[in-house]
N, C-alpha and C positions, 0 to 999 in steps of 0.2 A: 826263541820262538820259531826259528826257520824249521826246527823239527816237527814243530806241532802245525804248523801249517801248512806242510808239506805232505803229514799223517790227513788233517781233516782231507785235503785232496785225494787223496786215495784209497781213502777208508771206505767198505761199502754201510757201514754203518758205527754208530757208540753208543757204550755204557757209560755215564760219567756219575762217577763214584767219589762219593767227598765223605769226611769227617766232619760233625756239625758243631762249631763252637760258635757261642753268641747266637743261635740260633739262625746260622745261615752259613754257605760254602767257604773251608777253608781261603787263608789267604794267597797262597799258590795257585788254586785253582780258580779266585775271581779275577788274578792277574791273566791266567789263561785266559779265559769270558772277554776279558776289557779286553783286552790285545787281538782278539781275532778281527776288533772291529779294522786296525790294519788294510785285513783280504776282504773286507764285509763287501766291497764291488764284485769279487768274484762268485760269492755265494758256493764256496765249498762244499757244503752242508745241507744246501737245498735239495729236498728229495730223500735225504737220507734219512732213515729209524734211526731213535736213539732212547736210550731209557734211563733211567736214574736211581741210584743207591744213597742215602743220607743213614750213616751210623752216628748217634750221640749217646749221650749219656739221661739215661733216665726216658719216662716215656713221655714226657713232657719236654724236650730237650729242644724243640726247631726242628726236626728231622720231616715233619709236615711244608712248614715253610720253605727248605729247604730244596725238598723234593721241587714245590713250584717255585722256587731259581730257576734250578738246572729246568725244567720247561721252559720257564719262559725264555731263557737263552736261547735254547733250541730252535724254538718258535720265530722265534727273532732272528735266525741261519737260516730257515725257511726248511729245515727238518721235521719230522714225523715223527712225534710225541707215541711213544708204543709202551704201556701199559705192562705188568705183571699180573696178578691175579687181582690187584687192586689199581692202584696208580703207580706211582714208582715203588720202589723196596724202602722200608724204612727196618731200623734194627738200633737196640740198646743194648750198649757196651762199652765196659768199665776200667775191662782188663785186657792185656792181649789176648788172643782166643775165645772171647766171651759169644764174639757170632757163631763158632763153632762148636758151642753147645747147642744151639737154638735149632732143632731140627725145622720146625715151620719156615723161619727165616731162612735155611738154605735151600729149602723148598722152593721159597719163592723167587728167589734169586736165579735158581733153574727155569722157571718158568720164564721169567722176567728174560733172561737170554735166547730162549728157546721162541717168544714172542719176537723179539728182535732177529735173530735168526730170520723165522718166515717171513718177516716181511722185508728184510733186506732182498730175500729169494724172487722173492716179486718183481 
C-alpha cells in the first residue's frame, strides 16, 4: 500500500478502471478503496479529477453500479467526479480483446481521458 499512497499523493489526477464481477469492483481494487482510509486524514485526493471505467460481462453485468463505486469513493477522497460522454465508461467483454473491437467504447474512453485531462489543467 505505501505505493499506492504515495501515487494518490502525487498524482494530479485518476482513472480507476475495474473488471466487474458480482456486480461491483474487483477484489484488489476494493482492498485498495478500504485501505486508503489509512491516509483518509491527509486527503490525498481532494481536489483531484478522477473518472471511472467498469468492463463486465454482458450489458446487464454491474458495470452501472459499478461506475457509482468508484464515484462514490472518489467522492469520499474529496475528488472531482469528471464525466465521459455519459458518466463513467462502461464496456462488455467476454474475451481478451473484446474492448478493442468496440470502436464507440474506445471513443469514449478518449474522451473520458481527454475530460480528465482539462480538468486536472485547471
Amino acid at each position: 500500500m505505501p505505493v499506492f499512497y504515495d501515487a494518490f499523493r502525487r498524482c494530479d489526477a485518476l482513472i480507476v478502471a475495474t473488471p466487474v464481477y458480482y456486480r461491483n469492483v474487483c477484489a484488489r481494487l476494493m482492498a485498495v478503496m478500504e485501505r486508503h482510509y489509512a491516509i483518509r486524514h491527509e486527503r490525498p485526493l481532494a481536489g483531484k479529477p478522477g473518472g471511472a471505467i467498469a468492463v463486465g460481462r454482458g450489458t446487464g453485468g454491474g458495470q452501472a453500479m459499478t461506475i457509482n463505486r468508484i464515484f462514490t469513493w472518489l467522492l469520499s477522497c474529496g475528488a472531482i467526479c469528471v464525466p465521459g460522454e455519459m458518466n463513467g465508461l462502461t464496456a462488455v467483454a467476454d474475451a481478451p480483446g473484446d474492448v478493442l473491437k468496440q470502436e464507440k467504447r474506445l471513443r469514449q474512453a478518449r474522451v473520458l481521458g481527454e475530460n480528465v485531462l482539462r480538468a486536472a489543467m485547471r
